[in-house]
N, C-alpha and C positions, 0 to 999 in steps of 0.2 A: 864673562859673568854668568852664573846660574841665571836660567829662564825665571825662575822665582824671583831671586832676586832684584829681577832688572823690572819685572812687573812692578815690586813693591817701590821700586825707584822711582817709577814711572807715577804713581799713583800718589808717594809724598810728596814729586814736582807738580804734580797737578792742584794739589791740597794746599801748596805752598803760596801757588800763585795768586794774585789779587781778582776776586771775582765775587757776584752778587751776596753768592754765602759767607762772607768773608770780609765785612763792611771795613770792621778795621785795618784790612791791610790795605786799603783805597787813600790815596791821600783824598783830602776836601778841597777842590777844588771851584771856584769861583772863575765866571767865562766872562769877558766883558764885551765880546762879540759873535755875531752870529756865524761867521764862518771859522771859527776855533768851538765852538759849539759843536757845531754840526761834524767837522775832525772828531771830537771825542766820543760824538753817537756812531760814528763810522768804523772807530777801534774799536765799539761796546765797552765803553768806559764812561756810561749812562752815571753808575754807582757810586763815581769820585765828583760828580757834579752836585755844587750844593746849593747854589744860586747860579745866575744868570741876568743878563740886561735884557728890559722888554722887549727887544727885537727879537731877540734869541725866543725866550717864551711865548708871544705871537705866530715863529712863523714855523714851530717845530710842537709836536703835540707831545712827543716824549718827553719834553720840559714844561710842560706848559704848568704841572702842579709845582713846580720849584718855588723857593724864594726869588721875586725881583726887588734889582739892588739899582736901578734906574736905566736912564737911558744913554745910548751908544756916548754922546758927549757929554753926560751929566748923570754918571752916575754917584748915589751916594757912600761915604767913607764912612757913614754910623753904621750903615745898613749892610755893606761888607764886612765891616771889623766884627757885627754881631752876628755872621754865620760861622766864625773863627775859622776860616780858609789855612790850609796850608800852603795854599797858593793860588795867587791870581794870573789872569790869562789875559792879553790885551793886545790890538794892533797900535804901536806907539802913534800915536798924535798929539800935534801941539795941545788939546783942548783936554785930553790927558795926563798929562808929561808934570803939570801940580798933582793930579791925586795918586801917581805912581813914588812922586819924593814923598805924600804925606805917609801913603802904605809903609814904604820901606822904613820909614821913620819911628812905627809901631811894631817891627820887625816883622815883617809879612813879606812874604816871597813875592817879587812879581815878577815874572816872564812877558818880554815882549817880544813878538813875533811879526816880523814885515810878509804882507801878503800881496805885494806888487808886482814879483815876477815869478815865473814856474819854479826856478832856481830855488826862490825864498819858500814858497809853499808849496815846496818837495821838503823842504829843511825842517819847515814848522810842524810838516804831519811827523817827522821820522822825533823830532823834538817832543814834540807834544806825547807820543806816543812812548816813550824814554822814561817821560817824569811818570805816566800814569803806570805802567808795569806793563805797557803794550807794545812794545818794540817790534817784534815779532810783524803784528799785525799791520802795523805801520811801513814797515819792511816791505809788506805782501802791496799794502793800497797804493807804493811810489810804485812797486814794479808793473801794477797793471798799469798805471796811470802812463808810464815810459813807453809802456807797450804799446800802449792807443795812440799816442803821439807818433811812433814809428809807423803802426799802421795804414797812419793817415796822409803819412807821408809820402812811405809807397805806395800808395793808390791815387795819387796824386802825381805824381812823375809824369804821367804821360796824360795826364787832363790839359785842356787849357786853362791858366788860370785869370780869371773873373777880377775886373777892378770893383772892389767893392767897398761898402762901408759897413760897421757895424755899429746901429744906432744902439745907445741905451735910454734918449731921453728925447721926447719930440720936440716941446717947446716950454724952454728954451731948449736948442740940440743940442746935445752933447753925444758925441762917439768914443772910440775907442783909438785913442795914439799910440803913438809908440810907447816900446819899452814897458811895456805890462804881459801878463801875459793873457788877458784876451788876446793881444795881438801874435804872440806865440802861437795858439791855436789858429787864429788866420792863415797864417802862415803854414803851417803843417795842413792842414785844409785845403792849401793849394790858391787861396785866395793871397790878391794884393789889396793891402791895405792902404788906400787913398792916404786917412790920415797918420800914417807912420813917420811922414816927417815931421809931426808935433812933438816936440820932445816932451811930454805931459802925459801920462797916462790915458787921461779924460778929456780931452779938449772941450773947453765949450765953443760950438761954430756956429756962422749962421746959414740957413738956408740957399744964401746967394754963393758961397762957399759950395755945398753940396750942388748946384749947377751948374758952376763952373768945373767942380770934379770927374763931374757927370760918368756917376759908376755905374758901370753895365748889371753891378747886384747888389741890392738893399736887404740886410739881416736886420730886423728891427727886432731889437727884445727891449723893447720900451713898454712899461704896465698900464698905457692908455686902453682904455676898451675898446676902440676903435678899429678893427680888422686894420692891417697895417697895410696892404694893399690899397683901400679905401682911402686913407688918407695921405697915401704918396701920390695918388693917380690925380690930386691937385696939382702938381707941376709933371705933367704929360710928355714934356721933353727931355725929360729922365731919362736914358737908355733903359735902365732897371725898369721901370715903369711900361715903356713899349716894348721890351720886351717878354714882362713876365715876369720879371727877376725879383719880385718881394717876397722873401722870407720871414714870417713870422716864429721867431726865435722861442723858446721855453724861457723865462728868467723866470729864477733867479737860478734856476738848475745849471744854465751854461754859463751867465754871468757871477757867478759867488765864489770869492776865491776857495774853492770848500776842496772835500775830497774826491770830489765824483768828474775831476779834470777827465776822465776817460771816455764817460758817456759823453760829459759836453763838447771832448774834439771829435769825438764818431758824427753828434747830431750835425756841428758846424761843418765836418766832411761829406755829406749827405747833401746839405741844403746846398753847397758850391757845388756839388757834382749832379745837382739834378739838372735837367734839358727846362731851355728856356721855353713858355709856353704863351703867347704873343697874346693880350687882352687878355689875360686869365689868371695868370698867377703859379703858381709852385705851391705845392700841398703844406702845410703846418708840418714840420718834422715829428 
């Protein structure tokens, strides 16, 4: 093909494809959660977003001027149907699963997308990214995402690996079980997952659980304000505890099933491979 030519090719594929200048080729899309949200600001498909649920607009400032269509279990079907979405976006739940038959009822497209294990939200960015005109880029964010998981794996081979838990909620506690993929990053981190034999994602446990587990490393990404060290050094016979081993995690960065799976297995690789440091603690990743 002529050098001419293949510029001017180059130049109507660029013109063609969906982007800021070019509103109408964006479908209108509607997010009814934060971490499909935050997918679509990761492929810069900002411009197809036309509402959002208040989580999504709280905890991301590129949406914060949108429409809010309500909240994660309660959002409303007036206030969607009047952004006229060519498609809505949602993680199926039962507390959902009536305003999904009423949408489709109105003929509105809904997509739903399971965010429980790597598998699935590896599927849901390459997915998501399909409907918006973003393949491509969606392509690029699973294969870093694969990469940092290998990464972390090799570097991890020859560590010991740490019995650990990974806190998301102090009281009541809830950690991280099996079969999600927090616990995939655990694992690739080099860490053992205390509670992996909860077949639940989330287990909610009690304290007297966690000493009998007695994990030699606490990752607490729980959004108490309470330094996380501080408030495990209440049960002292912790191994984590005497020995140093509390980690103060970033959420919602490591825990949101979002797209940034890569940084969050690097940090969680980090915080397991650093030396334990006896009375003192492990730095904030």
């Amino acid at each position: 093909m002529p050098r001419a030519a293949a510029a001017l090719l180059a130049l109507l594929t660029l013109l063609a494809a969906p982007g800021p200048a070019d509103a109408a080729a964006w479908p209108r899309v509607v997010s009814l959660n934060p971490s499909l949200t935050a997918i679509l600001l990761a492929l810069d498909a900002r411009p197809a977003l036309v509402g959002v649920d208040d989580y999504s607009a709280r905890s991301s400032p590129d949406v914060a001027g949108l429409p809010r269509v309500g909240g994660l279990f309660d959002p409303s079907l007036e206030a969607i149907v009047a952004l006229r979405p060519d498609l809505v976006v949602l993680v199926p739940s039962a507390e959902q699963r009536d305003l999904r038959g009423r949408l489709e009822s109105l003929g509105t497209q809904v997509l739903a997308l399971d965010n429980i294990t790597l598998a699935q939200l590896l599927a849901s960015i390459e997915t998501l990214g399909a409907r918006v005109g973003r393949a491509q880029a969606a392509r690029e964010r699973v294969g870093a995402i694969r990469r940092a998981f290998e990464d972390a794996e090799r570097g991890a081979r020859d560590r010991p690996h740490p019995r650990a838990v990974l806190v998301l909620q102090r009281d009541p506690l809830f950690v991280v079980g099996g079969g999600s993929f927090l616990d995939e990053m655990l694992r690739a981190a080099g860490a053992q997952n205390l509670a992996a034999g909860f077949h639940e994602p989330y287990p909610r446990l009690d304290i007297e659980w966690l000493i009998d587990a007695a994990p030699e490393l606490i990752l607490d990404a729980s959004e108490d304000p309470q330094p996380a060290l501080e408030h495990w050094r209440r049960w002292p016979s912790l191994p984590a505890v005497a020995r140093g081993r509390v980690v103060q995690i970033a959420a919602p960065l490591v825990t949101m099933p979002g797209p940034y799976l890569d940084r969050a297995v690097g940090i969680l690789a980090r915080a397991v491979a650093e030396p334990s440091t006896p009375g003192v603690g492990p730095r904030r990743p």
